[in-house]
N, C-alpha and C positions, 0 to 999 in steps of 0.2 A: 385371504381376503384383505386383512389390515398391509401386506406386503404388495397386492398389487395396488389397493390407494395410493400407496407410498410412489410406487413407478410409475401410475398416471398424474400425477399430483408434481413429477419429477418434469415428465415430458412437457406437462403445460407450461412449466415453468421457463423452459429451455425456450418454447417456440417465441411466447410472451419476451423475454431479453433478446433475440434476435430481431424480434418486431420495435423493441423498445427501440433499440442501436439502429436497424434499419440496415441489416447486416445478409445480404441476396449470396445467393448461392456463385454469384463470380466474384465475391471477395475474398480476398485472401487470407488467411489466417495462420498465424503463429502462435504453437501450443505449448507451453513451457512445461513438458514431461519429464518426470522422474522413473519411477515404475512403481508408484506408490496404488494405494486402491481412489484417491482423492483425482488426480493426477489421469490413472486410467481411464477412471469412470468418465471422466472430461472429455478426455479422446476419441471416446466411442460412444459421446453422446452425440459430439462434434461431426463426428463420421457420418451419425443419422439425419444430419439438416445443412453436413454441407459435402462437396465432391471430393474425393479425397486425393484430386489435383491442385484443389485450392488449398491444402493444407499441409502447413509447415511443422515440424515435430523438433523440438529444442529443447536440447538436453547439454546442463551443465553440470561437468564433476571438478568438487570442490576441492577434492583428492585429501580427504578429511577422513574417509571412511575404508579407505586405500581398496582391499578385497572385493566388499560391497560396490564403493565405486566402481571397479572395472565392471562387476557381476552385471549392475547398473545400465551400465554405457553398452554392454555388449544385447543385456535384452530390448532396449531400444533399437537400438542398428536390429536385428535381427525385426523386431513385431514391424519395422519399419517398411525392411527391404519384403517379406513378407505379405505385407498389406500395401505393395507397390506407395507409400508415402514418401517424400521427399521430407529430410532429416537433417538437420545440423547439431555436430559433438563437439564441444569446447571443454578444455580442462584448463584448470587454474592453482597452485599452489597458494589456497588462502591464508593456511599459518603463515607461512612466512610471509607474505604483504600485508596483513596485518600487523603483524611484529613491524616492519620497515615504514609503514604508516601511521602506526600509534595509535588502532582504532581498535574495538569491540570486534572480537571473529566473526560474528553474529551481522554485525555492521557492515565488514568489509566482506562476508560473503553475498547478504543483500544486492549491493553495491555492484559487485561484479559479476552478478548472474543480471540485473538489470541491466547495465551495458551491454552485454551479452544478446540479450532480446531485443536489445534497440539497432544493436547492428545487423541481427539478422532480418528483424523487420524491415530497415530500410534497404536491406539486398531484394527483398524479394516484393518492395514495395504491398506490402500487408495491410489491411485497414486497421488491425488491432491484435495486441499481443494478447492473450489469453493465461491466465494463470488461476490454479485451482484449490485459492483459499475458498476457505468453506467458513461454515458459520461459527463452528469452534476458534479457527484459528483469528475471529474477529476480537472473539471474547479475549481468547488471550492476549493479542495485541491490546485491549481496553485497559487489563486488566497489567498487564507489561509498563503500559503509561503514565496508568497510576501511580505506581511505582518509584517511578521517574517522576519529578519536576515536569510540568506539562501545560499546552494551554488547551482551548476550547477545541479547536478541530480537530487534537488525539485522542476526542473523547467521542469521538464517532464510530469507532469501528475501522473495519477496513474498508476505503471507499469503493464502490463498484465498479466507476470509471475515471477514472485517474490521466487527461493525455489520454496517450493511445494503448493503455495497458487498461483489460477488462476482468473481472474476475463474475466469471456468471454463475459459482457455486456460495455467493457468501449469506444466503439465505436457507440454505441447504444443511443439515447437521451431519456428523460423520456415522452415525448410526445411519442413516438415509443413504449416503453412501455405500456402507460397506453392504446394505440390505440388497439395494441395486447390484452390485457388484457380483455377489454370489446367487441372487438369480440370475442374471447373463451369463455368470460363472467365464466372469472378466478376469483373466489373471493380472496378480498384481505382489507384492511382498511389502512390508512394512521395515521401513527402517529404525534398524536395531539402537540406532542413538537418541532416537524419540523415548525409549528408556531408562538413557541416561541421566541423575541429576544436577551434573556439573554446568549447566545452561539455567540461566535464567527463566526463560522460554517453557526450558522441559520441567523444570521445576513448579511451574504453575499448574501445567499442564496434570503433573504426576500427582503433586498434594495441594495446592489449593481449591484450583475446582472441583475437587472429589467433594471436595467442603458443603460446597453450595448445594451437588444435588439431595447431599442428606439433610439440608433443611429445607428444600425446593426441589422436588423433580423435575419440574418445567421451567428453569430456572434460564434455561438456553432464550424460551418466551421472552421473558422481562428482560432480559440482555439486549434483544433482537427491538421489543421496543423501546426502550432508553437510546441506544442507536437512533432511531427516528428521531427521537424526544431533542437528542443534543445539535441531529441535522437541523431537521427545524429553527433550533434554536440560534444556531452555528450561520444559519441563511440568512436571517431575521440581524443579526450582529452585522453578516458581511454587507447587506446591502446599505446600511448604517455608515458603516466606515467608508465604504466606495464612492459615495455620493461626497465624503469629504475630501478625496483625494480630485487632486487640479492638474491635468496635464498642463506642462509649460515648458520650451525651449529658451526662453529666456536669459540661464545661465547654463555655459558648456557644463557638461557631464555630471547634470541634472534633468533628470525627466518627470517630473513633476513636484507638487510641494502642498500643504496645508497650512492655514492661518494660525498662526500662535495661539489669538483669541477662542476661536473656533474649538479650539483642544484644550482647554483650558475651561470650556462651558460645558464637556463632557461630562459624562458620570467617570469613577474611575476604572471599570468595566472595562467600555468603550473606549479611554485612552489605553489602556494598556492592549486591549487587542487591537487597536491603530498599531498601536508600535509593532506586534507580533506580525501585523502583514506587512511591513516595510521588511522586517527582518527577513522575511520568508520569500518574499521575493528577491530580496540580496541574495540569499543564501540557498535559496529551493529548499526550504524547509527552517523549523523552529528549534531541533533539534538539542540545539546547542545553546538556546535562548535563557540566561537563567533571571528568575525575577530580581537578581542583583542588577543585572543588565538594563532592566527596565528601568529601577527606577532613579539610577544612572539616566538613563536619556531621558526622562520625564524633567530630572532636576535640571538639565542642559535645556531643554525647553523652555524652562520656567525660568532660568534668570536673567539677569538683566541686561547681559551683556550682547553686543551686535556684530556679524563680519567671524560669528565663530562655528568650529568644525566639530565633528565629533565621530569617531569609527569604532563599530567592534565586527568585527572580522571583515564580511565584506559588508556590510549597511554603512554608508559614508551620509551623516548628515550636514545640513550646512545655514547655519541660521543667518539670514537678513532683512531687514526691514519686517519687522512680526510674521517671516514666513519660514517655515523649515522644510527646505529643498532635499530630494533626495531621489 
């Protein structure tokens, strides 16, 4: 009884996000498949609310897992050609472009499973990429952020729609999945490096959350609403800041700017998440953002001088006449 709740409780939810998105059955869709049980479940919910001519099956091997990868790459192709899907296989040598890049493997596989999905969405002109974080993996990203130097909007979770990238499992727990899973009796295998602790990522995954449920069982709950809590919070800040920012052509290769004064009557909250969304729009994202950073361009704001520049990575500011252009 408590497991068919669970599958009807699943269902509603599916129909409800497709009605939210506004997502008909002649849209296309692109499903960024592994052969996980996260992953499958996704496929063959997808299968249930849409034609499985509209649907794309995208699968990347990081070639990280070498064995497993191919093992991977080959039950795709197969459950693919199988269940008549149309399927795209990408491999990539992430160690070594990370090494060549200088980035996080972690990062730089992100990174190039994302392009990935962007180029096959726009082959086949898709309304939305589909990928099958779940509600765990928000936590850990929350929980990842912390970790890290951070600002207000990586304290959300994973967002649901992102652009053209959708994740319609992040309300969903991996117990709910794998329960689904083996009533359909969905095949699927679990990847063997989600037990390793050499990742960041896996290390959260393996011993700190284990933390939480023994002083909180329902601890996924409070996680799920503090998400809400920072959304809210996080909307409430941005329509704040937006109202401050001034489009203007004025000066070449600047597209808009804010009053000296104006940012200067702020709280210091509010200034500094001005500056996070200047950066992040430079940059598509905060990432790299450190509060040294900030308060560097807070003090470039603040003095007295006029006709001056000021860059960190790509954010190019530019102060004149009490305005700072960017």
């Amino acid at each position: 009884m408590i497991i068919l709740k669970i599958l009807q409780k699943l269902s509603i939810k599916m129909i409800d996000l497709f009605n939210k998105y506004n997502i008909k059955s002649k849209d296309k869709l692109v499903i960024a498949c592994s052969w996980w049980s996260d992953s499958m479940f996704l496929v063959e919910e997808i299968m249930n609310h849409n034609p499985k001519e509209n649907i794309i099956i995208a699968h990347f091997n990081h070639q990280l897992r070498w064995k497993e990868g191919i093992r991977d790459e080959e039950f795709v192709k197969n459950y693919c050609e199988k269940n008549s899907i149309i399927y795209e296989i990408w491999t990539a040598n992430i160690w070594e472009i990370s090494k060549e890049n200088k980035i996080w493997i972690e990062e730089c596989a992100r990174i190039k499973r994302y392009e990935f999905l962007e180029i096959i969405r726009v082959k086949y002109c898709a309304k939305y990429i589909l990928t099958a974080h779940h509600l765990w993996d928000s936590i850990e990203t929350f929980m990842f952020n912390l970790i890290r130097w951070t600002r207000l909007n990586w304290l959300t979770g994973i967002e649901e729609l992102n652009g053209d990238i959708l994740r319609p499992l992040l309300n969903i727990s991996k117990v709910e999945i794998l329960e689904k899973c083996r009533e359909n009796k969905i095949e699927f295998v679990e990847d063997s490096t989600n037990k390793q602790d050499e990742y960041l990522r896996n290390h959260i995954r393996l011993n700190i959350l284990p933390e939480f449920s023994k002083i909180n069982s329902n601890y996924e709950k409070s996680f799920s609403s503090i998400f809400e809590y920072f959304k809210e919070l996080k909307n409430f800040v941005e329509e704040n800041i937006n109202s401050l920012i001034i489009e203007s052509s004025e000066i070449n290769w600047y597209n808009s700017y804010f009053e000296i004064v104006t940012f200067q009557n702020l709280n210091p909250l509010l200034q500094k998440e001005l500056i996070s969304k200047i950066y992040k729009i430079s940059n598509n994202g905060t990432i790299w953002l450190s509060q040294w950073n900030i308060n560097e361009i807070i003090k470039f704001i603040n003095d007295k001088w006029n006709n001056t520049r000021k860059e960190i990575k790509n954010m190019k500011l530019y102060k004149r006449n009490n305005k700072i252009y960017f």
